[in-house]
C-alpha positions in Angstrom: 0.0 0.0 0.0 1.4 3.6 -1.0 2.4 5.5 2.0 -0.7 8.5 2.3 -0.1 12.0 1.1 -1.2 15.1 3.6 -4.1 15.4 1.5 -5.3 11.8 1.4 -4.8 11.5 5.2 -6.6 14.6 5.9 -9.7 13.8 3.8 -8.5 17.3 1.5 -9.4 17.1 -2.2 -5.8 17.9 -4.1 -6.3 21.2 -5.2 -5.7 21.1 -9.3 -4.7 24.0 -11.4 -7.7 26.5 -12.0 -8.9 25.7 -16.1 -12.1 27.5 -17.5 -13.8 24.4 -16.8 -13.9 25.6 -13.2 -16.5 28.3 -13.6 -18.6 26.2 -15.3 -22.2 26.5 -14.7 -24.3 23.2 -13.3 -25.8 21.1 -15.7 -22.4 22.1 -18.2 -18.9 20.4 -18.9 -18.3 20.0 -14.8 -22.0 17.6 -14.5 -21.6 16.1 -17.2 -18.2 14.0 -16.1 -20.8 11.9 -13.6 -18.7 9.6 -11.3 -15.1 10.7 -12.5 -16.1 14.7 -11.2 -16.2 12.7 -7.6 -13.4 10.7 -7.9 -10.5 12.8 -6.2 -12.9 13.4 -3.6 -13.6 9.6 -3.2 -9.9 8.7 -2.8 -9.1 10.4 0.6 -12.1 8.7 2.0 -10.7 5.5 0.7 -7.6 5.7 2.2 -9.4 6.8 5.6 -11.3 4.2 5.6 -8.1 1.8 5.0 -6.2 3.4 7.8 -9.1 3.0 10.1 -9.2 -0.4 9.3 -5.6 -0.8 9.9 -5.9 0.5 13.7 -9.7 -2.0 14.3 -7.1 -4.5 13.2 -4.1 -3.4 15.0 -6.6 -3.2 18.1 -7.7 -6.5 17.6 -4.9 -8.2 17.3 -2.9 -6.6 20.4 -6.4 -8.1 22.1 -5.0 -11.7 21.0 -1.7 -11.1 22.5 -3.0 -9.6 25.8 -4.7 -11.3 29.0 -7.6 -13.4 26.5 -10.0 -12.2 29.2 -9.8 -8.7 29.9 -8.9 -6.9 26.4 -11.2 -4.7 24.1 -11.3 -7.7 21.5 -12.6 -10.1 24.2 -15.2 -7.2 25.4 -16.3 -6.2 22.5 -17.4 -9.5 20.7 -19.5 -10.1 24.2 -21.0 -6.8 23.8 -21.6 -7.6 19.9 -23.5 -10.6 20.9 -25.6 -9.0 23.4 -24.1 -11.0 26.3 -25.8 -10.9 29.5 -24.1 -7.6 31.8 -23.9 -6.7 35.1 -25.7 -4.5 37.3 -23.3 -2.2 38.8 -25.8 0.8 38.2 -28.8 -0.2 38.6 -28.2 -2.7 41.2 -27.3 0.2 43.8 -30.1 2.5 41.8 -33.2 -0.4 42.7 -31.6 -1.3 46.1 -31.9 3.0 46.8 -35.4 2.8 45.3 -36.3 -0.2 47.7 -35.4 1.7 50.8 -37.4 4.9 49.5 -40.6 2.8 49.0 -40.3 1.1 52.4 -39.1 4.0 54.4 -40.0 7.1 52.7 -38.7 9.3 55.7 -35.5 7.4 55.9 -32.2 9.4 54.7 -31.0 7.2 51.8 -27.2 8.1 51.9 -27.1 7.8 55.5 -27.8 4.7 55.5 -26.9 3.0 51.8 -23.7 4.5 52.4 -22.4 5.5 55.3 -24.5 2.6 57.5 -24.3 0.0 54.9 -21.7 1.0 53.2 -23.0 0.5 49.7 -21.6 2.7 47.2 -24.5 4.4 45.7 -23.0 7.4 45.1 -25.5 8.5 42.5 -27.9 11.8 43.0 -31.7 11.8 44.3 -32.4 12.9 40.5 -30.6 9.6 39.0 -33.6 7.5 40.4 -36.3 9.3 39.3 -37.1 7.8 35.6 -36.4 4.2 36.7 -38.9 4.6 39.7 -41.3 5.9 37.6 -40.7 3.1 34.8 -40.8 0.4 37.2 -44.2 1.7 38.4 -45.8 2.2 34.8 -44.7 -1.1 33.7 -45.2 -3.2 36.6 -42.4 -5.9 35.4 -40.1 -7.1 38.2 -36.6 -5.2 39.2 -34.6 -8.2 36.9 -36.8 -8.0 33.7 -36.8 -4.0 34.2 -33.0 -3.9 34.6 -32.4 -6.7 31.6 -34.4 -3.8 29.6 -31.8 -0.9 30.3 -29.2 -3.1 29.6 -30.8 -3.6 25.9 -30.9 0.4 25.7 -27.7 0.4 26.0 -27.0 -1.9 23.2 -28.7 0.0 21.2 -26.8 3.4 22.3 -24.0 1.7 21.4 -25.3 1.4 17.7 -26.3 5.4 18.3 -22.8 6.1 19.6 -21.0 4.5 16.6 -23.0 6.4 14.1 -22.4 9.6 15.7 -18.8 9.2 15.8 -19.0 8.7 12.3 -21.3 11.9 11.7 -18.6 13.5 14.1 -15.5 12.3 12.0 -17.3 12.9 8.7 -17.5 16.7 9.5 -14.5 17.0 10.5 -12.7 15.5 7.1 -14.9 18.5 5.7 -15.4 16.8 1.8 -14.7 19.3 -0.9 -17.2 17.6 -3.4 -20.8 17.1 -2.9 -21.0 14.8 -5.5 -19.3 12.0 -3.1 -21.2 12.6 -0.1 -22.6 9.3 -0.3 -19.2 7.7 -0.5 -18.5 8.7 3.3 -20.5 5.5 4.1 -17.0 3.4 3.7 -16.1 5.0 6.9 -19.0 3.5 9.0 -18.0 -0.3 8.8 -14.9 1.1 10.1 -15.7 3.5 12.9 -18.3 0.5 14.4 -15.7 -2.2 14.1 -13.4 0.8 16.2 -16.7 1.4 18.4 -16.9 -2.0 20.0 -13.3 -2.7 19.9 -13.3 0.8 22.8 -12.3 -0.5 25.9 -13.9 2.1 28.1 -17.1 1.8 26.3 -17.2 -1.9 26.0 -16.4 -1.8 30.6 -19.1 -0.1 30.9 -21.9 -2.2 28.9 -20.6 -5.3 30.4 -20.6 -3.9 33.6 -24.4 -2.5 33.3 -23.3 1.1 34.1 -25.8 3.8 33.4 -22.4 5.4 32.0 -22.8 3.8 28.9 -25.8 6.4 28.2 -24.1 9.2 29.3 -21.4 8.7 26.7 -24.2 9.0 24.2 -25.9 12.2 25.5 -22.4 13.2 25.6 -21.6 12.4 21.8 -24.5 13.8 20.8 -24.1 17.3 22.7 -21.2 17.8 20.8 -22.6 16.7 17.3 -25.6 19.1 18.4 -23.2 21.8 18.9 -21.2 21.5 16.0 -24.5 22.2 14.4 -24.8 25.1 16.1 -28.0 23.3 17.9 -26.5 24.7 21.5 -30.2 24.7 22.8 -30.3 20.8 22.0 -27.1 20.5 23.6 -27.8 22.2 26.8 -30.8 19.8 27.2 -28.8 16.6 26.8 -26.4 17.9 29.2 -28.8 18.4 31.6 -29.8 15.0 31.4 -26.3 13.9 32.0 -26.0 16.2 35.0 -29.6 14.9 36.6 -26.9 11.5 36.9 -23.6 13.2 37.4 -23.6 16.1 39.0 -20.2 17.9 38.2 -20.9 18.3 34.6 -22.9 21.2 35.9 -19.8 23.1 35.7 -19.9 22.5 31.6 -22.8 25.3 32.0 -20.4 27.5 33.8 -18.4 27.3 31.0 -21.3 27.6 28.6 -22.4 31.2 31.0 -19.1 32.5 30.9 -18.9 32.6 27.1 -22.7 34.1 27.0 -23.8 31.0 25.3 -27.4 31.5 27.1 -29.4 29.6 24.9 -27.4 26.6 26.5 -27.6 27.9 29.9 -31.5 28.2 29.7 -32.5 25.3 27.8 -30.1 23.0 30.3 -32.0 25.2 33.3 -35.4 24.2 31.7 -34.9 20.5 32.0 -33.2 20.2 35.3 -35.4 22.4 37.6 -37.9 20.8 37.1 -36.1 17.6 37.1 -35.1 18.6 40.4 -37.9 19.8 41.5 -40.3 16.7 40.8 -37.8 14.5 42.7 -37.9 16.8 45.7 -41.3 16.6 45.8 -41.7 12.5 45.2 -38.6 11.7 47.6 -37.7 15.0 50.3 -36.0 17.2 49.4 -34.1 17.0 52.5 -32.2 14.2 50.1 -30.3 17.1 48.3 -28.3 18.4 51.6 -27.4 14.4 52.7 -25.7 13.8 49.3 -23.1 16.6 50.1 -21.7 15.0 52.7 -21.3 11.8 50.1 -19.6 14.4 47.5 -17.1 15.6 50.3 -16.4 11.8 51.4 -15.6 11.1 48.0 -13.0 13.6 47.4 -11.4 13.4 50.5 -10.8 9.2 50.5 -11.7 8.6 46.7 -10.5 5.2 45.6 -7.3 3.1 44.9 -8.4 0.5 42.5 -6.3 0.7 39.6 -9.6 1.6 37.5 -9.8 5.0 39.1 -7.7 7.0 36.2 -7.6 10.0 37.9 -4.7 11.8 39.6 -6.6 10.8 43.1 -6.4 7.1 42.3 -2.5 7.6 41.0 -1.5 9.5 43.9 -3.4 6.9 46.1 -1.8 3.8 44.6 1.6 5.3 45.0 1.4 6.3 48.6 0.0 2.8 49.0 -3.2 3.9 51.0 -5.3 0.9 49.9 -4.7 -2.5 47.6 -4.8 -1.3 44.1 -5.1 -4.3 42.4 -8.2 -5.5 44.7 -11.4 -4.3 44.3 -13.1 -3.4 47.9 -17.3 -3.2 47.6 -17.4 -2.0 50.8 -14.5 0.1 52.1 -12.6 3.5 50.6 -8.7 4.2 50.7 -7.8 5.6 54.2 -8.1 9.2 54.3 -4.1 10.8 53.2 -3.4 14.5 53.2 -0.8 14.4 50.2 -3.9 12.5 48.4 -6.4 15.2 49.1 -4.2 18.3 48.2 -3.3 17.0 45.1 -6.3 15.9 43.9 -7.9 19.4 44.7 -5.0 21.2 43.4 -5.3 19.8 40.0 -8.6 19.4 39.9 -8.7 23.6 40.3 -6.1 23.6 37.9 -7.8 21.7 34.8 -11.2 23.2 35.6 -9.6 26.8 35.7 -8.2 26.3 32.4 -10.9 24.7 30.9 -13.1 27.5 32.1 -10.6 30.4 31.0 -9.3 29.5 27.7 -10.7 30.7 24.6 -13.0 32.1 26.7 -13.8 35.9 24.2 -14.2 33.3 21.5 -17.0 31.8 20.0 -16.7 28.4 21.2 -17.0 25.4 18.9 -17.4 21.4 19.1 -13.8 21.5 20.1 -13.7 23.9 23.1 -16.8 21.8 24.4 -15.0 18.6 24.1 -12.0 20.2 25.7 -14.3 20.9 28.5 -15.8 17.7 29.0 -12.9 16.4 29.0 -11.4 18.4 31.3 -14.4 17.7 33.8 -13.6 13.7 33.5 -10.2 13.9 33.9 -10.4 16.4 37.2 -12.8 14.1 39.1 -11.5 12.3 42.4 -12.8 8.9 41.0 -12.7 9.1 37.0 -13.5 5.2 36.3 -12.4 3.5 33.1 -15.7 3.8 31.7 -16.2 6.9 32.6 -13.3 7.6 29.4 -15.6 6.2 26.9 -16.0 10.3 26.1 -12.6 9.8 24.5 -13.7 8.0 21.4 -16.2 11.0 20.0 -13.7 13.3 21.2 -11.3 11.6 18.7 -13.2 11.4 15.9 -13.9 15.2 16.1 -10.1 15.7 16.8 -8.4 13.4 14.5 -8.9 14.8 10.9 -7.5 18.6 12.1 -4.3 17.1 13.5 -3.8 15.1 10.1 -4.4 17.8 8.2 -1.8 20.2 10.6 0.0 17.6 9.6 4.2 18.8 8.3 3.6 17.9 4.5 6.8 15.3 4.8 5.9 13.7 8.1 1.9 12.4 7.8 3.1 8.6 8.4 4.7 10.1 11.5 1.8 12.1 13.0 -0.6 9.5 12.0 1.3 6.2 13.5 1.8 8.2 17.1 -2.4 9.1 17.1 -3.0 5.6 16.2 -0.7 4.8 19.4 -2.8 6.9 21.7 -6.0 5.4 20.3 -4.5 1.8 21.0 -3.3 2.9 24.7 -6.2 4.5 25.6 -8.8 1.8 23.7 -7.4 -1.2 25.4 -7.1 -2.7 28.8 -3.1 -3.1 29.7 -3.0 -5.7 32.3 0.8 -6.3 31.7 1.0 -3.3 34.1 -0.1 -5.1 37.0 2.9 -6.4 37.7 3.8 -2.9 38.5 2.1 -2.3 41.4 4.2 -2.9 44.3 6.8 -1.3 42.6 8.0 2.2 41.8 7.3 2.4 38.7 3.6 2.0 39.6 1.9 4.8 38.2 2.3 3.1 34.4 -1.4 1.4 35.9 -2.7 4.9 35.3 -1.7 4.6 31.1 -5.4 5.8 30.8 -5.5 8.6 33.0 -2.1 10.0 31.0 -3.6 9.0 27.4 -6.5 11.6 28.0 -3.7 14.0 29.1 -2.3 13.6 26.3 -5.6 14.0 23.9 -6.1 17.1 26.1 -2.9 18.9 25.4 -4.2 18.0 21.6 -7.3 19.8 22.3 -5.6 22.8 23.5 -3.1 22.9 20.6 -5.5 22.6 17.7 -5.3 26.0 15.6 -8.1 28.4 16.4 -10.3 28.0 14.1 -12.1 25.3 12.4 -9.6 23.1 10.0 -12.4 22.3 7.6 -15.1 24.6 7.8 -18.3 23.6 6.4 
């Protein structure tokens, strides 16, 4: 195969030399070639879609050489076939909505969490839709939960196509004619969708996560179509579950973007409101002491990519390798200030940079980003955010590309997809040693596709 060009690796159409033919009106000379008008248009996409290919089956294949049981390739053909997941979300969710039925009067955090010590960590808000499906329906907790599990099968689906939408705008096509040639990047982008590590965790785990990554990838394609409104809303949903991506509307209010701001207000007042009034609102104050326990012990398992769970697995506070239901990392000083100095530090940047411009799909990914990485306990799954983020990311750096090194720029990205797509076990046998924090190769990845975020040129590669 012929080593790519800038232009073919970019998704740019060659520019030829200007003829009279160019100014030719339609219907004339310039329709009348048919299919060979959209052929340099249809080569770049071509050699995308090879190259994609080439990193689904570089992906793979690192899968088969890995631990056979806990690799992207062995998630993802379970999460193909519709395998039977866990629970970890909804589990903890139905267990909260048990207590609330029982005992309406009874504080649910003080006693799931810091009585029981079950780790529902999840806001009043987060329980209001299943409640209220469970009741409408009538089915049992286990059908009910096996149904959630098949919605997220089928945001999986929604997920792939959207990255595809998302990397498809970003190659910006030059010819119209071959906009129905960017369809030999789907097969691709899927096959890349369900070999994603982080994603694939967090359907096999049942994780309510899995839907958030869609909202998420969806808010950005909204905004990319200047749709902030629709955005807003979908990040309201998201915050109904998770809380601090509340700060995203910060962000959104500091660069006037009120549209955002209100429709996101819309949807989770009342949101808020209708679960004060169905559970006590009293519930809002007891999950603040939850949010404060969280940050100052968060959690030592080598899944928490975050600098809390580095900075806890290399003052040895708690087994990192062992996953404890019940029981959080002794609280550590050196933990707790560093985990709240950098979290200040990425959301102050976040929230100050660019921040007179008009923002784009790349400023908001920067800051949802930024939120994920600056949490105490920022799980593997919870970097499934990574692979939209990508595909909107990708195509710019190609095309920033130095004309004489594309092979170069484009073998290192394929290298942070691969470390930040797959599950490293080989770094276990790390962990009682110094050079420990190589378990956190997630956690640095997304540093890494954030400094790319912040170095993208100003403006739009490809506008449309």
């Amino acid at each position: 195969m012929p080593a790519p060009d800038r232009a073919s690796l970019s998704g740019r159409t060659p520019i030829a030399p200007r003829s009279a033919d160019a100014t030719a009106p339609a219907g004339g000379r310039a329709a009348s070639t048919g299919g060979r008008a959209a052929a340099p248009a249809t080569r770049p996409l071509l050699r995308w879609a090879f190259w994609l290919w080439v990193l689904a089956g570089v992906t793979a294949v690192l899968g088969l050489l890995l631990e056979p049981r806990n690799t992207s390739l062995f998630y993802g053909q379970r999460m193909l076939r519709l395998w039977v997941p866990g629970q970890d979300s909804w589990r903890p969710m139905v267990t909260a909505i048990e207590l609330l039925r029982a005992e309406p009067g009874q504080g649910v955090y003080g006693h799931l969490f810091f009585t029981l010590r079950e780790k529902f960590q999840y806001p009043i808000t987060s329980l209001l839709p299943l409640d209220l499906l469970q009741r409408v329906w009538g089915a049992p907790w286990p059908r009910v939960m096996h149904a959630l599990n098949l919605v997220s099968w089928a945001g999986v689906w929604i997920l792939g196509l959207t990255c595809w939408r998302l990397l498809v705008g970003s190659l910006g096509r030059a010819a119209a004619g071959a906009r129905h040639d960017a369809w030999w990047l789907l097969p691709p982008v899927l096959a890349l969708t369900f070999l994603f590590y982080p994603l694939s965790r967090s359907f096999m785990l049942g994780q309510i996560q899995t839907w958030l990554t869609v909202a998420l990838a969806l808010a950005l394609l909204a905004w990319r179509g200047e749709r902030t409104a629709l955005a807003g809303v979908l990040l309201a949903l998201c915050c109904a579950v998770k809380p601090h991506l509340g700060v995203v509307f910060l962000w959104a209010a500091l660069r006037s973007q009120w549209r955002m701001v209100a429709a996101g207000a819309l949807v989770l007042v009342p949101f808020a409101l209708a679960a004060g009034l169905v559970y006590g609102f009293g519930h809002f104050a007891d999950y603040v002491p939850v949010l404060q326990y969280l940050s100052r012990h968060g959690e030592a398992f080598f899944a928490n990519q975050s600098v809390n769970g580095l900075m806890n697995r290399l003052l040895a506070t708690a087994p990192a390798l062992d996953w404890q239901p019940n029981a959080f990392p002794a609280f550590h000083p050196v933990v707790f200030a560093t985990t709240m100095a950098s979290s200040l530090l990425l959301l102050g940047a976040a929230l100050l940079w660019r921040r007179r411009a008009v923002p784009d799909a790349h400023d908001l990914a920067l800051m949802l980003l930024s939120v994920t990485i600056a949490a105490p306990i920022a799980w593997e799954h919870h970097y499934a955010v990574l692979l939209p983020t990508l595909a909107l990311l990708v195509p710019g750096w190609m095309a920033d590309a130095v004309p004489a090194r594309p092979r170069m720029r484009a073998a290192a990205l394929m290298a942070l997809f691969v470390i930040v797509a797959q599950r490293l076990d080989i770094t276990h046998r790390l962990a009682d040693t110094w050079m420990n924090p190589l378990l956190s190769y997630l956690f640095f990845g997304a540093l890494a596709v954030l400094v790319l975020l912040y170095r993208r040129p100003p403006r739009p590669v490809f506008p449309q």
